[in-house]
Backbone and ligand atoms as CSV (ligand in chain L), in Angstrom:
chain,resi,resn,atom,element,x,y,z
A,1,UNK,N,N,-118.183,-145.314,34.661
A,1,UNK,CA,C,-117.729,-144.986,33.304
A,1,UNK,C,C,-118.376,-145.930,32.299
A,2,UNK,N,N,-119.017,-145.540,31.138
A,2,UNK,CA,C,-119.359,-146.271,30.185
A,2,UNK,C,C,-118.310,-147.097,29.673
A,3,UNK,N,N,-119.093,-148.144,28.843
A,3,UNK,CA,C,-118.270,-149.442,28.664
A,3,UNK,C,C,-117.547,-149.281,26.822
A,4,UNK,N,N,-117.499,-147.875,26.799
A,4,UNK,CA,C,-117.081,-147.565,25.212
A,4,UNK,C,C,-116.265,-146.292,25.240
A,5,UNK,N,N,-115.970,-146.038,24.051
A,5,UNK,CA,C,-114.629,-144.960,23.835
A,5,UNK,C,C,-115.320,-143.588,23.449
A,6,UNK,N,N,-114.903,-142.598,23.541
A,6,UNK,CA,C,-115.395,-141.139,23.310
A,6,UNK,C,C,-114.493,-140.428,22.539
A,7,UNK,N,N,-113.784,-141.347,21.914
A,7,UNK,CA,C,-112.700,-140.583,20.807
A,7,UNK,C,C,-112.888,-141.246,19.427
A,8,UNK,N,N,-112.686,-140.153,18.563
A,8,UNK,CA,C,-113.000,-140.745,17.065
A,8,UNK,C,C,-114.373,-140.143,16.852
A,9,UNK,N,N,-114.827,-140.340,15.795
A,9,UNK,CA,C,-116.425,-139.920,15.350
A,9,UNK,C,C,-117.316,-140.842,15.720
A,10,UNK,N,N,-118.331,-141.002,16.590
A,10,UNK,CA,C,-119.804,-141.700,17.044
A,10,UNK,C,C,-120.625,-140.583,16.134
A,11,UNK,N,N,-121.287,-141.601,15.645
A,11,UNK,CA,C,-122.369,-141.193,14.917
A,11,UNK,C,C,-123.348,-140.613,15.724
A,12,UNK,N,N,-124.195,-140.025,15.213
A,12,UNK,CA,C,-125.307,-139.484,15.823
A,12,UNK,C,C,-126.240,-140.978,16.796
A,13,UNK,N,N,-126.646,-141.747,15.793
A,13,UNK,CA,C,-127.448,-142.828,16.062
A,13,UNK,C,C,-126.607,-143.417,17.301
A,14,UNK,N,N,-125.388,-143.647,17.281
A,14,UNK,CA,C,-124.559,-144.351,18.813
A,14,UNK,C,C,-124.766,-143.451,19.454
A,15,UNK,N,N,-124.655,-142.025,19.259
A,15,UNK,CA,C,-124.675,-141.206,20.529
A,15,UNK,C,C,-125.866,-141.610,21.101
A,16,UNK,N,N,-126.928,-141.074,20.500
A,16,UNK,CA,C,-128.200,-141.349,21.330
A,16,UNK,C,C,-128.359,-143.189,21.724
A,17,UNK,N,N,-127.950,-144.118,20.698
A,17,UNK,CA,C,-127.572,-145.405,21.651
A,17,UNK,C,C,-127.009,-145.499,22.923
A,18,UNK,N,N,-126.026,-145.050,23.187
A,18,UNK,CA,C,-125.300,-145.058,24.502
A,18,UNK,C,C,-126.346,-144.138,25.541
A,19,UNK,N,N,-126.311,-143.090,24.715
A,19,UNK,CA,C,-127.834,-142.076,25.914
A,19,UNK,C,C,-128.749,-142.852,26.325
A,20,UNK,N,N,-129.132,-143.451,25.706
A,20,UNK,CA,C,-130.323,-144.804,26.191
A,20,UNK,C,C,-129.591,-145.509,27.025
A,21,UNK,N,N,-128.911,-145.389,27.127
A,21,UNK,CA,C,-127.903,-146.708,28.235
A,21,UNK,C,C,-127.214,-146.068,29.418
A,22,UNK,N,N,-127.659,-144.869,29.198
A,22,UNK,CA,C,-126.980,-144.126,30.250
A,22,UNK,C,C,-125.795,-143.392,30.431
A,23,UNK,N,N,-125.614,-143.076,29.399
A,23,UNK,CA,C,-123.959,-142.591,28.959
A,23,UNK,C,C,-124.386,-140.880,29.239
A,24,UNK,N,N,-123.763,-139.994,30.192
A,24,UNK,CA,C,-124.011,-138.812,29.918
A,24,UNK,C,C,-123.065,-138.013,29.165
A,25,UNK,N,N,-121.828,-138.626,29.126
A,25,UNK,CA,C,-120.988,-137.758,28.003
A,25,UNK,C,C,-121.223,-137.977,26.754
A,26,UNK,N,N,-122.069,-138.826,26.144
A,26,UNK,CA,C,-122.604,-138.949,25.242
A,26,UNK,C,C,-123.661,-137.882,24.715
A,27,UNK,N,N,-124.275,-137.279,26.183
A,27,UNK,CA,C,-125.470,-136.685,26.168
A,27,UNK,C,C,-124.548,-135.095,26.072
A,28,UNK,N,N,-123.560,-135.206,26.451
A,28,UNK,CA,C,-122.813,-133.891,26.095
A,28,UNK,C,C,-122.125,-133.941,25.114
A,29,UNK,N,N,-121.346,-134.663,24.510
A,29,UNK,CA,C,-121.504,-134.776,23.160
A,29,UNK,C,C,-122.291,-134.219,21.679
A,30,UNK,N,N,-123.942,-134.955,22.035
A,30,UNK,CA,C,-124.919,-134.547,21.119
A,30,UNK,C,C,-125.856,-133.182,21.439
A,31,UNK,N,N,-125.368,-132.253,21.962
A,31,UNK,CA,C,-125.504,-131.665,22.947
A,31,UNK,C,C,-124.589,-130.490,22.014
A,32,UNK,N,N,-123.400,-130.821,21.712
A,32,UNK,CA,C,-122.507,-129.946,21.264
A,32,UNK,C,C,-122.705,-129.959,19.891
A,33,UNK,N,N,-123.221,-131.409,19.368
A,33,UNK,CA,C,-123.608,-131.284,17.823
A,33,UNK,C,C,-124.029,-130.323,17.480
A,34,UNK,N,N,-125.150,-130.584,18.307
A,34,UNK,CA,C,-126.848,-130.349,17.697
A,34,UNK,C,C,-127.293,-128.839,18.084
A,35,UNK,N,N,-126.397,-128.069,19.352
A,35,UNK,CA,C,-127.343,-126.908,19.737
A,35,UNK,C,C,-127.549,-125.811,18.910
A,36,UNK,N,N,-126.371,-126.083,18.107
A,36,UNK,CA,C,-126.204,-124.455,17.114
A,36,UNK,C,C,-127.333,-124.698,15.702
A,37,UNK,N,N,-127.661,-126.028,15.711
A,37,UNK,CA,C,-128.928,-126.111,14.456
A,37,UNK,C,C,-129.986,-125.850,15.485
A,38,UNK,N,N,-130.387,-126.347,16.474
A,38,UNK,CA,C,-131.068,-126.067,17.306
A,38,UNK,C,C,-131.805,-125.065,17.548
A,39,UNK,N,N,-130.604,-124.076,17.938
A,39,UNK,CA,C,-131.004,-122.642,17.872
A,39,UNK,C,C,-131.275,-121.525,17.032
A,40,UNK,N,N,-130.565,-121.813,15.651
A,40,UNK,CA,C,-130.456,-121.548,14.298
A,40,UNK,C,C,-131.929,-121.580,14.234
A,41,UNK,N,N,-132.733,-122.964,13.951
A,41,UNK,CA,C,-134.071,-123.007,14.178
A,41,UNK,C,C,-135.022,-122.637,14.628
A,42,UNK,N,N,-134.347,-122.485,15.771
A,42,UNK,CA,C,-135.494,-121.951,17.012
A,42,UNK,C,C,-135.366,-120.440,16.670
A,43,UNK,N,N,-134.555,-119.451,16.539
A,43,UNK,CA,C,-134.306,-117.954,15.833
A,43,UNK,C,C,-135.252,-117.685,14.943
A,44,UNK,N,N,-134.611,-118.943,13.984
A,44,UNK,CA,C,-135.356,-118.152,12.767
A,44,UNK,C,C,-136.871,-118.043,13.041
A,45,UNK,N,N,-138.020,-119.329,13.562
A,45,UNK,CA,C,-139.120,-119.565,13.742
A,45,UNK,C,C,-139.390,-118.275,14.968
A,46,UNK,N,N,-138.423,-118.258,16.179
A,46,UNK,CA,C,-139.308,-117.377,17.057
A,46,UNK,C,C,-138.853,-115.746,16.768
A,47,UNK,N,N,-137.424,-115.581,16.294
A,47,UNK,CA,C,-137.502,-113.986,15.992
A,47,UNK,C,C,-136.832,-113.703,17.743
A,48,UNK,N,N,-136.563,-114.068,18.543
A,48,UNK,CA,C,-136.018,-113.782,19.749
A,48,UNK,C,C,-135.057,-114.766,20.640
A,49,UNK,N,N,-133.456,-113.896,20.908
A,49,UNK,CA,C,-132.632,-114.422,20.882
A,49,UNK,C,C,-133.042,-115.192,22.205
A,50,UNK,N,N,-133.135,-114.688,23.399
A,50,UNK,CA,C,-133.273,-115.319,24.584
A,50,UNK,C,C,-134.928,-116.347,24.362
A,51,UNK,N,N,-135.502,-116.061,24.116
A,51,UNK,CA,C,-137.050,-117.148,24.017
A,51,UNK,C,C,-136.110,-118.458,23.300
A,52,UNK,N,N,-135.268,-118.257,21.803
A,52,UNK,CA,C,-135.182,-119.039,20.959
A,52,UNK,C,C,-133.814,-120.301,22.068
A,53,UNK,N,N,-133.275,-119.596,22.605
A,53,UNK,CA,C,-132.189,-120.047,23.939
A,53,UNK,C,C,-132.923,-120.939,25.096
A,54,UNK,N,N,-134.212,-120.379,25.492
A,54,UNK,CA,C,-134.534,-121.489,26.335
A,54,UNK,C,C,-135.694,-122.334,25.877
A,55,UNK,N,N,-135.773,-122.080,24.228
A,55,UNK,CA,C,-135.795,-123.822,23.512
A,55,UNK,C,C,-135.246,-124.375,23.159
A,56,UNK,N,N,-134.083,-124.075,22.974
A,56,UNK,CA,C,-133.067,-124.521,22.807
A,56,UNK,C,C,-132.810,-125.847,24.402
A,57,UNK,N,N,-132.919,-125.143,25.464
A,57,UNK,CA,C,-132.950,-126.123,27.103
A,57,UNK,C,C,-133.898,-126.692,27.077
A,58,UNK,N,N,-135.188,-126.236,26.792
A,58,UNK,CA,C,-136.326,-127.721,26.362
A,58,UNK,C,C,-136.090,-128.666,25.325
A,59,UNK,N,N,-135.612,-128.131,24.539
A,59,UNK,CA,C,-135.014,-129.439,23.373
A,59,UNK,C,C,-134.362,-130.775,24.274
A,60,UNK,N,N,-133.550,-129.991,24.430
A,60,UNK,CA,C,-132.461,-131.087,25.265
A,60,UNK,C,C,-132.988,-131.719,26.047
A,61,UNK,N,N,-133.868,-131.053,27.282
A,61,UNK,CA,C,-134.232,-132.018,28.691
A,61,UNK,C,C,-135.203,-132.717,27.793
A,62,UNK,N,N,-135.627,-132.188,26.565
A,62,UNK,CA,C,-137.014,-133.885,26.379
A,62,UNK,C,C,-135.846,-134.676,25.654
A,63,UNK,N,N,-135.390,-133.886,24.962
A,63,UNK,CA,C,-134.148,-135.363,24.523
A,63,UNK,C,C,-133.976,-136.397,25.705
A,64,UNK,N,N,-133.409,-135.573,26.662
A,64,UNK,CA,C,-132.825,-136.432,27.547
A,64,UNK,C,C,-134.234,-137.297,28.410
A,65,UNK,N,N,-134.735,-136.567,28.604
A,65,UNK,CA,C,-136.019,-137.481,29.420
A,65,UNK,C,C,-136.653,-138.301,28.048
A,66,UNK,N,N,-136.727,-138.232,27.165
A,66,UNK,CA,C,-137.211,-139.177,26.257
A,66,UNK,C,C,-136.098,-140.271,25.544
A,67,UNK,N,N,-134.861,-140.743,26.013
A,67,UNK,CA,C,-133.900,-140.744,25.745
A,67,UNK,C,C,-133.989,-141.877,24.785
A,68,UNK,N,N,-134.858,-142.968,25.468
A,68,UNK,CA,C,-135.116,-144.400,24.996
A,68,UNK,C,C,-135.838,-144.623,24.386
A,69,UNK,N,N,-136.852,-143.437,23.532
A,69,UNK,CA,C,-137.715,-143.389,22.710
A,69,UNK,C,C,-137.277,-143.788,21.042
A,70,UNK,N,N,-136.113,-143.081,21.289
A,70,UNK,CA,C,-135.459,-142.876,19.807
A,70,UNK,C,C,-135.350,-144.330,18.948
A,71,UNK,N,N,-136.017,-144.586,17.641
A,71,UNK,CA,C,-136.156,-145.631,16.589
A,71,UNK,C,C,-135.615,-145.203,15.347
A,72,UNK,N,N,-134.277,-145.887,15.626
A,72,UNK,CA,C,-133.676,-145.950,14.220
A,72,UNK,C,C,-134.053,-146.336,13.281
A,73,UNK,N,N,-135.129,-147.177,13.644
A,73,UNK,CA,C,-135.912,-147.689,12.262
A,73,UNK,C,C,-137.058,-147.011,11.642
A,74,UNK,N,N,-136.994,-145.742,12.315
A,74,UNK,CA,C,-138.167,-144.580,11.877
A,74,UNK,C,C,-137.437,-143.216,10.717
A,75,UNK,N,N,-136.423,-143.396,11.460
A,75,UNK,CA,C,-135.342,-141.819,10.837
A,75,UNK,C,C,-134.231,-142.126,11.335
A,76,UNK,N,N,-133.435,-140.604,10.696
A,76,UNK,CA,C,-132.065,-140.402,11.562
A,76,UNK,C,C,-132.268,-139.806,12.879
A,77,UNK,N,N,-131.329,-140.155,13.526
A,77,UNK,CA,C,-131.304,-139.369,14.717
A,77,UNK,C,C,-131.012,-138.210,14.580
A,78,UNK,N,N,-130.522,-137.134,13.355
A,78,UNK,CA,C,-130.473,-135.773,13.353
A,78,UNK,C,C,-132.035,-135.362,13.641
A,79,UNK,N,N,-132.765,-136.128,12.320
A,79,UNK,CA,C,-134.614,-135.682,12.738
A,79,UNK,C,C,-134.992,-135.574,13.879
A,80,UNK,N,N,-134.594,-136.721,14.470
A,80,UNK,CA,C,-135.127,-136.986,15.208
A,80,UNK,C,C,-135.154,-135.721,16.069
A,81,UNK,N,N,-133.522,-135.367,16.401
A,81,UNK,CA,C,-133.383,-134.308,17.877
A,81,UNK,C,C,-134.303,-132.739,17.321
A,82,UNK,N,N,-133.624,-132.324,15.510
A,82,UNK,CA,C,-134.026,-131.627,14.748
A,82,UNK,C,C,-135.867,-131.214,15.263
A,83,UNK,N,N,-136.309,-132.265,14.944
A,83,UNK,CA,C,-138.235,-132.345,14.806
A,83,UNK,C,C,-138.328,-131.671,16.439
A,84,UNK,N,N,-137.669,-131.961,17.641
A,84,UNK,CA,C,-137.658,-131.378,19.120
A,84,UNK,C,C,-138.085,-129.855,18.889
A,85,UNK,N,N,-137.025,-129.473,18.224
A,85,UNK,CA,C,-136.473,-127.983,18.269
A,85,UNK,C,C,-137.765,-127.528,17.436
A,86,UNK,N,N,-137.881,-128.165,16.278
A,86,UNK,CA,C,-139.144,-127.170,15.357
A,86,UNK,C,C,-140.255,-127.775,16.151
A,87,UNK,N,N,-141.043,-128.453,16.214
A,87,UNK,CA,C,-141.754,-128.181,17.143
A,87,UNK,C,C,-142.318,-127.692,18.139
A,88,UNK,N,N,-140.892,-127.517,19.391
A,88,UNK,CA,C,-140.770,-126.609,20.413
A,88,UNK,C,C,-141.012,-125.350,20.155
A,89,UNK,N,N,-140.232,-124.891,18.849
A,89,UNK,CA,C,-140.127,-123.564,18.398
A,89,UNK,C,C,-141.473,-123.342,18.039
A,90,UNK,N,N,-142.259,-124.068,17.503
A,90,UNK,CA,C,-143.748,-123.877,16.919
A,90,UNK,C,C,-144.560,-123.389,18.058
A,91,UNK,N,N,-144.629,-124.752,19.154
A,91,UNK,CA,C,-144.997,-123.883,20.220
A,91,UNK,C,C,-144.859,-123.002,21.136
A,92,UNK,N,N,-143.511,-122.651,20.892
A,92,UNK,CA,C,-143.375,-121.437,21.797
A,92,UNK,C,C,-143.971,-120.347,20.505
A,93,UNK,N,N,-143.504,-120.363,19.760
A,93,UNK,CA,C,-143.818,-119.048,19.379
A,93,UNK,C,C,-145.649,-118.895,18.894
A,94,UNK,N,N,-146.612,-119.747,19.483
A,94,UNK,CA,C,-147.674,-119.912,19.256
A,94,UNK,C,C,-148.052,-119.195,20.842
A,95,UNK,N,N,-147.091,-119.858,21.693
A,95,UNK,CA,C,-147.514,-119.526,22.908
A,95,UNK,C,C,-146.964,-117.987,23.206
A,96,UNK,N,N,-146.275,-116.957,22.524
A,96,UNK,CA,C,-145.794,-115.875,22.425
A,96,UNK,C,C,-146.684,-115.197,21.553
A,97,UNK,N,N,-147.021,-115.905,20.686
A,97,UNK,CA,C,-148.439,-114.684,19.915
A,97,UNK,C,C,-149.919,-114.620,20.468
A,98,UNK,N,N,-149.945,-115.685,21.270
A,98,UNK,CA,C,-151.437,-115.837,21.483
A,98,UNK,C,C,-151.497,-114.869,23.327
A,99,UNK,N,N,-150.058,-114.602,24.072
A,99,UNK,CA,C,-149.851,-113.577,24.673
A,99,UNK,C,C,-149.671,-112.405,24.591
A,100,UNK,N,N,-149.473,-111.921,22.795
A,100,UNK,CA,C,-149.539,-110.897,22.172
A,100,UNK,C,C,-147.782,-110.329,22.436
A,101,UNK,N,N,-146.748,-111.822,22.566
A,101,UNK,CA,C,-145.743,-110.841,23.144
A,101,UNK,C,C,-144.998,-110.201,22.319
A,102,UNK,N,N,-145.516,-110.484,20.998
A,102,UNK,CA,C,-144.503,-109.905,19.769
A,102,UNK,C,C,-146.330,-110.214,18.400
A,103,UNK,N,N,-146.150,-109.243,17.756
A,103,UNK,CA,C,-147.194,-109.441,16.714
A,103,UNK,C,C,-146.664,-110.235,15.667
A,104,UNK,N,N,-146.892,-111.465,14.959
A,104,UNK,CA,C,-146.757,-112.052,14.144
A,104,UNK,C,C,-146.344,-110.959,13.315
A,105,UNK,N,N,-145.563,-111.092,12.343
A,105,UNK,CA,C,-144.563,-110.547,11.249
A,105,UNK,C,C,-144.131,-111.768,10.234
A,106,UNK,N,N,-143.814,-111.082,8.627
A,106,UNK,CA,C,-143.095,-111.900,7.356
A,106,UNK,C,C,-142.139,-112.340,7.903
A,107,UNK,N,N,-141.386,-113.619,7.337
A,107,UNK,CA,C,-140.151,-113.855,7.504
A,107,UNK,C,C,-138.821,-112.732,7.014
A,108,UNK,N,N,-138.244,-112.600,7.762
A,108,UNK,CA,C,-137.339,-111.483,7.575
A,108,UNK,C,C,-136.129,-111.857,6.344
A,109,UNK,N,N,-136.042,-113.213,6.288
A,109,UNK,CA,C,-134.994,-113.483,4.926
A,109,UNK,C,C,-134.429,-112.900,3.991
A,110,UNK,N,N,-135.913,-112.662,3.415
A,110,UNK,CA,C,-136.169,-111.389,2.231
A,110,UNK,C,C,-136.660,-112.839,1.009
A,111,UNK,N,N,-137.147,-114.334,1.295
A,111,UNK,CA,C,-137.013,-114.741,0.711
A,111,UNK,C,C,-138.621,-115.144,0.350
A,112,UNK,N,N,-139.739,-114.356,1.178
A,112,UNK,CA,C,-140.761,-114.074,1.742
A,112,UNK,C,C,-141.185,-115.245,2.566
A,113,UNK,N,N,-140.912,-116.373,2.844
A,113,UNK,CA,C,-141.435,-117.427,2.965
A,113,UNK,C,C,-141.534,-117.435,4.757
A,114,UNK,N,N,-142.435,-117.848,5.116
A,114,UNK,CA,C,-142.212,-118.349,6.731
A,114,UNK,C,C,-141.896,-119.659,7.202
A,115,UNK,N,N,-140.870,-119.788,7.656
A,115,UNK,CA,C,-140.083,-120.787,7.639
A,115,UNK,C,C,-140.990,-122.191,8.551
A,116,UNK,N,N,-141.404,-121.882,9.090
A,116,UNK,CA,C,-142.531,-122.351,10.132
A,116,UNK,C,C,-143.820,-123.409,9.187
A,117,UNK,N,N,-143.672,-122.944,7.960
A,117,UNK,CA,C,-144.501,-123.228,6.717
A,117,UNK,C,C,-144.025,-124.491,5.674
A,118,UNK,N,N,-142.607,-124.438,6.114
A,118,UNK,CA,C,-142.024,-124.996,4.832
A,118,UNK,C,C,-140.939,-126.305,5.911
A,119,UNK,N,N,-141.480,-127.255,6.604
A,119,UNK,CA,C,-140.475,-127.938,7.347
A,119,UNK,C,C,-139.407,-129.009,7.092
A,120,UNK,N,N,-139.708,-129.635,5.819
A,120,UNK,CA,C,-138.712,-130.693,6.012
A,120,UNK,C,C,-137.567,-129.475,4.977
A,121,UNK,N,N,-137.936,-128.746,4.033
A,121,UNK,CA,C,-137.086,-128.049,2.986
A,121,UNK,C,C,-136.331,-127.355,4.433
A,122,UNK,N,N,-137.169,-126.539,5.261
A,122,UNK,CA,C,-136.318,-125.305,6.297
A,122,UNK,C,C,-135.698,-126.360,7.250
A,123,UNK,N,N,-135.548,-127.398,7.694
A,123,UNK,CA,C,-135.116,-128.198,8.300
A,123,UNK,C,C,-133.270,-128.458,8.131
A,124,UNK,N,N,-133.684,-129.381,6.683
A,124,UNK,CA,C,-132.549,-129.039,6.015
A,124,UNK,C,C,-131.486,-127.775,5.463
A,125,UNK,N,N,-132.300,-126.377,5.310
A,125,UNK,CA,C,-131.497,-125.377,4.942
A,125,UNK,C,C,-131.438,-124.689,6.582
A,126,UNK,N,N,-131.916,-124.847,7.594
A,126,UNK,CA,C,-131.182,-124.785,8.454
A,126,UNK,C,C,-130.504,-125.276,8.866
A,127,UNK,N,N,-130.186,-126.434,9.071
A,127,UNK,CA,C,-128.638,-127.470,9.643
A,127,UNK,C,C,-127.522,-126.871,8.717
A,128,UNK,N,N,-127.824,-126.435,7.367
A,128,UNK,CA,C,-126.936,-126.090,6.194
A,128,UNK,C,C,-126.334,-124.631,6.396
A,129,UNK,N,N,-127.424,-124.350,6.953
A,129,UNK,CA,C,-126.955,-122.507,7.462
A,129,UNK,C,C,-125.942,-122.054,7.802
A,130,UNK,N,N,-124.794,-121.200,7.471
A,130,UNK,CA,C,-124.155,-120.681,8.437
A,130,UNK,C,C,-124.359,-120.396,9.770
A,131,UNK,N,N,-123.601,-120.213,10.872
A,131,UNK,CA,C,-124.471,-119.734,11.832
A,131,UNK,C,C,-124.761,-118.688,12.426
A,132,UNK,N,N,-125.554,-118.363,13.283
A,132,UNK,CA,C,-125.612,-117.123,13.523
A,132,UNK,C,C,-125.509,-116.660,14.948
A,133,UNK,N,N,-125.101,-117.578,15.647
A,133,UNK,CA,C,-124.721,-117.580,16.652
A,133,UNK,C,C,-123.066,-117.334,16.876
A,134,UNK,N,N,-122.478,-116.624,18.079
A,134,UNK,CA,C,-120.804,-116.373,18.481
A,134,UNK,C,C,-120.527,-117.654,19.074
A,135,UNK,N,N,-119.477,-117.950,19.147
A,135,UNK,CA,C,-118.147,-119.187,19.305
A,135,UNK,C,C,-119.040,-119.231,21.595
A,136,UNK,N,N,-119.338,-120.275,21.560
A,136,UNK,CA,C,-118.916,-120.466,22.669
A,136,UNK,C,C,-120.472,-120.115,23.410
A,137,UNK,N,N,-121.691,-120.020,22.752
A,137,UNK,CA,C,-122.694,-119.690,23.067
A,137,UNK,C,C,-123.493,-121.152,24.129
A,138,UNK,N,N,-123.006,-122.044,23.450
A,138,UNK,CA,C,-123.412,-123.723,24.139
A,138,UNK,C,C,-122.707,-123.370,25.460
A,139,UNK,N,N,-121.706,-123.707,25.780
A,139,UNK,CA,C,-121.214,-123.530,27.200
A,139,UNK,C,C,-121.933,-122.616,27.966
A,140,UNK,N,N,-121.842,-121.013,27.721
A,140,UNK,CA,C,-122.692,-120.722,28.361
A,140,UNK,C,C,-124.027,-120.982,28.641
A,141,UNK,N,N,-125.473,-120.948,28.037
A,141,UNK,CA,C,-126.409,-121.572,27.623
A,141,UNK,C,C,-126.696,-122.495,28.774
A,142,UNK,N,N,-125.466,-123.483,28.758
A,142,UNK,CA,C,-125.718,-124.813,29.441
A,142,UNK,C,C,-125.566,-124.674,30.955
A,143,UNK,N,N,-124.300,-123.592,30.693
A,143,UNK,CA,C,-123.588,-123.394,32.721
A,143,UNK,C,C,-125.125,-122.791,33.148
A,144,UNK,N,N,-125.232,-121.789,32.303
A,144,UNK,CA,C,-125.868,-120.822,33.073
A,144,UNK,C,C,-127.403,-122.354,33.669
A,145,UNK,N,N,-128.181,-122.024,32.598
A,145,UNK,CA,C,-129.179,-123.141,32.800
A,145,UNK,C,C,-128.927,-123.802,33.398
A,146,UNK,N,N,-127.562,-124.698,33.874
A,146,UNK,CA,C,-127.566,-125.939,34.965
A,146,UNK,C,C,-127.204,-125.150,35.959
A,147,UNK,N,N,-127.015,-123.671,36.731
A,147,UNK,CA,C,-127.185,-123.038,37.680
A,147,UNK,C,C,-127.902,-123.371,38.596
A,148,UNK,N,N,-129.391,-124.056,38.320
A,148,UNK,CA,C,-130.580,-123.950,39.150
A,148,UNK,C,C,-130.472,-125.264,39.548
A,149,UNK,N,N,-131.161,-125.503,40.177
A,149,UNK,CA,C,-131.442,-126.537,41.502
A,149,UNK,C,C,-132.373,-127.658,40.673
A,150,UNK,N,N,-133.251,-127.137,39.927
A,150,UNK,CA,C,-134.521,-128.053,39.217
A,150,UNK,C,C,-132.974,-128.513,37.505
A,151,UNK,N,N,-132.837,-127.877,37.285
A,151,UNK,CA,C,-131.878,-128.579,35.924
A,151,UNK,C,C,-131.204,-129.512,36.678
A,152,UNK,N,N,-130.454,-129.230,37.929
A,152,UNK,CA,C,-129.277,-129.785,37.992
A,152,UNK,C,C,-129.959,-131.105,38.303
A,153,UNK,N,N,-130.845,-131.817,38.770
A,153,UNK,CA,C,-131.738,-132.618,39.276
A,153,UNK,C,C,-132.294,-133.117,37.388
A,154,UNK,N,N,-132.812,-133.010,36.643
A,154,UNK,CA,C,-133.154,-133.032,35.914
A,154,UNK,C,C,-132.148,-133.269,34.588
A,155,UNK,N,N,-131.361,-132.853,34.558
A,155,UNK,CA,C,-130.422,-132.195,33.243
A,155,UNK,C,C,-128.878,-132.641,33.952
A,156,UNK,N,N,-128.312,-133.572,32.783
A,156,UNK,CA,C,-126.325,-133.713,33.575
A,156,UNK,C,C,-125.513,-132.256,33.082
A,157,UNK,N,N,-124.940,-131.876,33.763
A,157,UNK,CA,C,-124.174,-130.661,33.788
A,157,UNK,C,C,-122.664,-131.136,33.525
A,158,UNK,N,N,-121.652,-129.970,33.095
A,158,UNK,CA,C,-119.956,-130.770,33.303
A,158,UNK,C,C,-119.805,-129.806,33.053
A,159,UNK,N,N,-118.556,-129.940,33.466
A,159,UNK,CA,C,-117.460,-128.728,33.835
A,159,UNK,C,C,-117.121,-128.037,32.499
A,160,UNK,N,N,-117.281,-126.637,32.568
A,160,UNK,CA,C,-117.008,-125.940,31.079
A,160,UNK,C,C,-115.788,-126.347,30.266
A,161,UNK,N,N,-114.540,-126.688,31.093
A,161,UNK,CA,C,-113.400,-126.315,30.676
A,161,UNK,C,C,-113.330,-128.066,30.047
A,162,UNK,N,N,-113.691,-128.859,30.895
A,162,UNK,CA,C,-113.660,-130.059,30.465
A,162,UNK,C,C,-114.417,-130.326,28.673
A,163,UNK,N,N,-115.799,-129.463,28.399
A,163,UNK,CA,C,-116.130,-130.414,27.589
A,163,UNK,C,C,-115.380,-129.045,26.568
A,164,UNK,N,N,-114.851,-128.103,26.995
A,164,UNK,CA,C,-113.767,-127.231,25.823
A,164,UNK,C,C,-113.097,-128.248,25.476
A,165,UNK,N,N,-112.192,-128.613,26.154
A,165,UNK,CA,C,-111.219,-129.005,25.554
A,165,UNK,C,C,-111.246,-130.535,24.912
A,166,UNK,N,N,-112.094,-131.524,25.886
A,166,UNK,CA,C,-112.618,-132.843,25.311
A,166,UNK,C,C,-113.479,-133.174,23.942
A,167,UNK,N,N,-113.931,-131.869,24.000
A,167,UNK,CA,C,-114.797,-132.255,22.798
A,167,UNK,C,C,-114.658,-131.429,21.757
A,168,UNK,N,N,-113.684,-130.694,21.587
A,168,UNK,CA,C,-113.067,-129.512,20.764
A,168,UNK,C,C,-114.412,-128.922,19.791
A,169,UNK,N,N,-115.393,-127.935,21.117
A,169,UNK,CA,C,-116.207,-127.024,20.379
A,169,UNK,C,C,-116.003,-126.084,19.520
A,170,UNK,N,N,-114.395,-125.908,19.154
A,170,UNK,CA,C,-114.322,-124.829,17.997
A,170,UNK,C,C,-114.468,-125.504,17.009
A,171,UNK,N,N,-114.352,-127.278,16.517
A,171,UNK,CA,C,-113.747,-128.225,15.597
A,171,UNK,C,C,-115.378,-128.000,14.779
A,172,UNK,N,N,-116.620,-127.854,15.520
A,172,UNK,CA,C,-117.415,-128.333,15.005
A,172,UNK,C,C,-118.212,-126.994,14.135
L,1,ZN,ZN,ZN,-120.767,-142.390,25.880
């Protein structure tokens, strides 16, 4: 058991402190922050719910395998996890057009802009976004993905019901 408390508000920056130290409920924690901007992001940039879902699982495992990288003295740690996701999203959906798996298209907004174009402004008006994701999409996401043999080895998993109720995913 880590040598600190998991009740009350930890900032972003402690979360990923303790992640560096080995804390995995920490890592589920930021985990619960962060996935719904995450994916919000990853949507809007790739245009596909399931592609934008398992960048959403690369976000995380480089979070987590890069855990000790993170410099508070560079940014926040929202950017920080944030910059994962648009990036990821950049390249996947680079690696989805250049397979021809969807033809590049306008941003659908109606606001003409491609969001992909505009990053620190779409950064911010995505975390700000409503969402567009249903109640309860992280849990699944995560069970399902830590299913396999290579996550579970790779990636900390926990019990659905546990981080329901511990970490009150409706609160956020
Ligand atoms: Zn912790």
């Amino acid at each position: 058991m880590a040598g600190h408390q998991h009740v009350g508000l930890l900032t972003d920056e402690a979360l990923l402190h303790n992640i560096a130290h080995g804390c995995e409920d920490c890592f589920d924690l930021l985990f619960f922050r962060f996935f719904r901007p995450v994916l919000n992001m990853a949507f809007k940039i790739i245009r596909d719910r399931s592609e934008a879902e398992d960048v959403v699982q690369e976000v995380f495992l480089s979070i987590h395998e890069q855990r000790e990288r993170f410099d508070p003295s560079v940014g926040t740690a929202r950017t920080w996890v944030l910059q994962f996701g648009y990036y990821k999203s950049l390249k996947r959906r680079t690696y989805l057009w250049n397979r021809q798996f969807y033809a590049p298209h306008v941003d659908e907004d109606g606001d003409g802009r491609d969001p992909a174009l505009v990053q620190p402004e779409f950064i911010q008006r995505s975390v700000e976004e409503k969402e567009i994701v249903e109640q309860g999409l992280a849990s699944r996401i995560y069970t399902e993905k830590c299913r396999t043999e290579r996550d579970h080895r790779t990636m900390p998993c926990f019990p659905q019901s546990r981080a329901a109720s511990n970490y009150g995913v409706a609160a956020f």
